[in-house]
C-alpha positions in Angstrom: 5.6 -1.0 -5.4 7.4 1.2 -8.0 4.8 4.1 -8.5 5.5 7.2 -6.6 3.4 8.6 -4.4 3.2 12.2 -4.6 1.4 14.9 -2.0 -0.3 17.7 -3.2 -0.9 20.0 -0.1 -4.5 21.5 0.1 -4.0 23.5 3.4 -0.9 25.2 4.5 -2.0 25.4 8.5 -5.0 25.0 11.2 -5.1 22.0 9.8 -2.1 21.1 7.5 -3.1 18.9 5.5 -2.1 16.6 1.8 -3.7 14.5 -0.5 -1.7 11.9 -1.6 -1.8 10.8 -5.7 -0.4 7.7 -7.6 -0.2 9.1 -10.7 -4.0 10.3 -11.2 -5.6 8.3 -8.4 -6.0 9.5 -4.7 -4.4 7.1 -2.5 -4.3 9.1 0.8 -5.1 11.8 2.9 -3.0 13.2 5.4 -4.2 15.8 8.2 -2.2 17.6 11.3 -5.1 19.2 13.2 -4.7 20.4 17.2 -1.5 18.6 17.5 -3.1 14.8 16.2 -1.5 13.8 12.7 -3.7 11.3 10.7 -3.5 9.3 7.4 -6.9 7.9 6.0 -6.6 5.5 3.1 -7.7 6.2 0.0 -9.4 9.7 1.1 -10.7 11.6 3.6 -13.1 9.4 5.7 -11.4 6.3 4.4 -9.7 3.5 6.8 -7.4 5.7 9.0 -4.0 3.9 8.5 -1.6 5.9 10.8 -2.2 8.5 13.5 0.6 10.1 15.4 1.0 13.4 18.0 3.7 15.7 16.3 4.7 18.5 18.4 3.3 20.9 15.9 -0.4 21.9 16.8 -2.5 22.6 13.2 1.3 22.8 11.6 4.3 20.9 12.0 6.6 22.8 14.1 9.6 22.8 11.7 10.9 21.0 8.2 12.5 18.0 10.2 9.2 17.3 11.7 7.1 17.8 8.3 9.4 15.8 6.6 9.8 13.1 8.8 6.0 12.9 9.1 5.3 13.2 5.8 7.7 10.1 4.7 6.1 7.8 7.1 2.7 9.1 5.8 4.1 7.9 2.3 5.5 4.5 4.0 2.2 3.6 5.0 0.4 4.4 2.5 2.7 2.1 0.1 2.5 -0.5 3.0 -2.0 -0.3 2.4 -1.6 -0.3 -1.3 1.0 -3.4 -1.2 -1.7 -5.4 1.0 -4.5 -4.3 -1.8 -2.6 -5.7 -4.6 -2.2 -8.7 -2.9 -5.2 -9.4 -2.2 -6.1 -8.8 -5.8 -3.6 -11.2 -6.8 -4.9 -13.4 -4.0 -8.5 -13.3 -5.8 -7.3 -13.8 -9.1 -5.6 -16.9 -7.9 -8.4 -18.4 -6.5 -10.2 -19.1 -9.2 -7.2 -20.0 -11.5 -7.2 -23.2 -13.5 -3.9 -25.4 -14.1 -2.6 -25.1 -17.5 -2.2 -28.7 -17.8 -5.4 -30.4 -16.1 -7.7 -27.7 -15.2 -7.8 -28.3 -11.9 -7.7 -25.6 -9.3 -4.3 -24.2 -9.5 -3.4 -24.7 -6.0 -4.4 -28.1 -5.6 -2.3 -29.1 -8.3 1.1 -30.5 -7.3 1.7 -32.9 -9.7 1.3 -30.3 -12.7 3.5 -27.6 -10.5 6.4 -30.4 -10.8 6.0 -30.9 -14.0 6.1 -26.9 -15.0 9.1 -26.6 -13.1 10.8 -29.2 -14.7 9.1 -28.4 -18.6 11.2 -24.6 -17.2 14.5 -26.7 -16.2 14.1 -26.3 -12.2 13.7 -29.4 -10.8 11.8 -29.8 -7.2 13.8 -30.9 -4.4 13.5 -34.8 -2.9 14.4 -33.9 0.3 
């Protein structure tokens, strides 16, 4: 995914805590409260997509720690968002029709050959 996933933090200790935007959109929130780090996906309440013990208790202990945390925060969060587009995609192919015979897209091998050869790749005989 190219967008960039940018924290905003909303507490600076007892709990530390981020929300995590794409552009305008929330897409996380990340929490360090009595030494348990948490990432809920897309907010606060949402599906909790990483949890971790730092050694920090409502802060994280030093810059190393923070930013280490916070990257794999970001990781995962690009990891849930990558899994959501796919399954969009995955929905939108479902119900696609071949160009060619309006069939179902997927059942549609004959028609697949045929685009690959109308685009000059040819399928293989082995």
């Amino acid at each position: 995914m190219k967008n960039k996933i940018k924290l905003k933090q909303t507490c600076i200790a007892y709990p530390e805590q981020y929300e995590a935007f794409v552009g305008e959109k929330q897409v996380g929130y990340l929490r360090l409260r009595h030494g348990y780090f948490r990432v809920d996906f897309p907010d606060c309440g949402g599906k909790t997509i990483y949890k971790a013990h730092p050694k920090g208790e409502g802060m994280f202990k030093d810059n190393d720690e923070r930013k280490y945390y916070l990257k794999m925060a970001k990781k995962v969060i690009l990891k849930e968002l990558n899994k959501k587009e796919q399954k969009n995609f995955d929905k939108e192919m479902k119900d696609m029709k071949c160009q060619f015979c309006q069939t179902h897209l997927k059942e549609c091998k004959e028609c697949r050959i045929k685009f690959l050869e109308s685009i000059g790749i040819f399928p293989n005989d082995n």
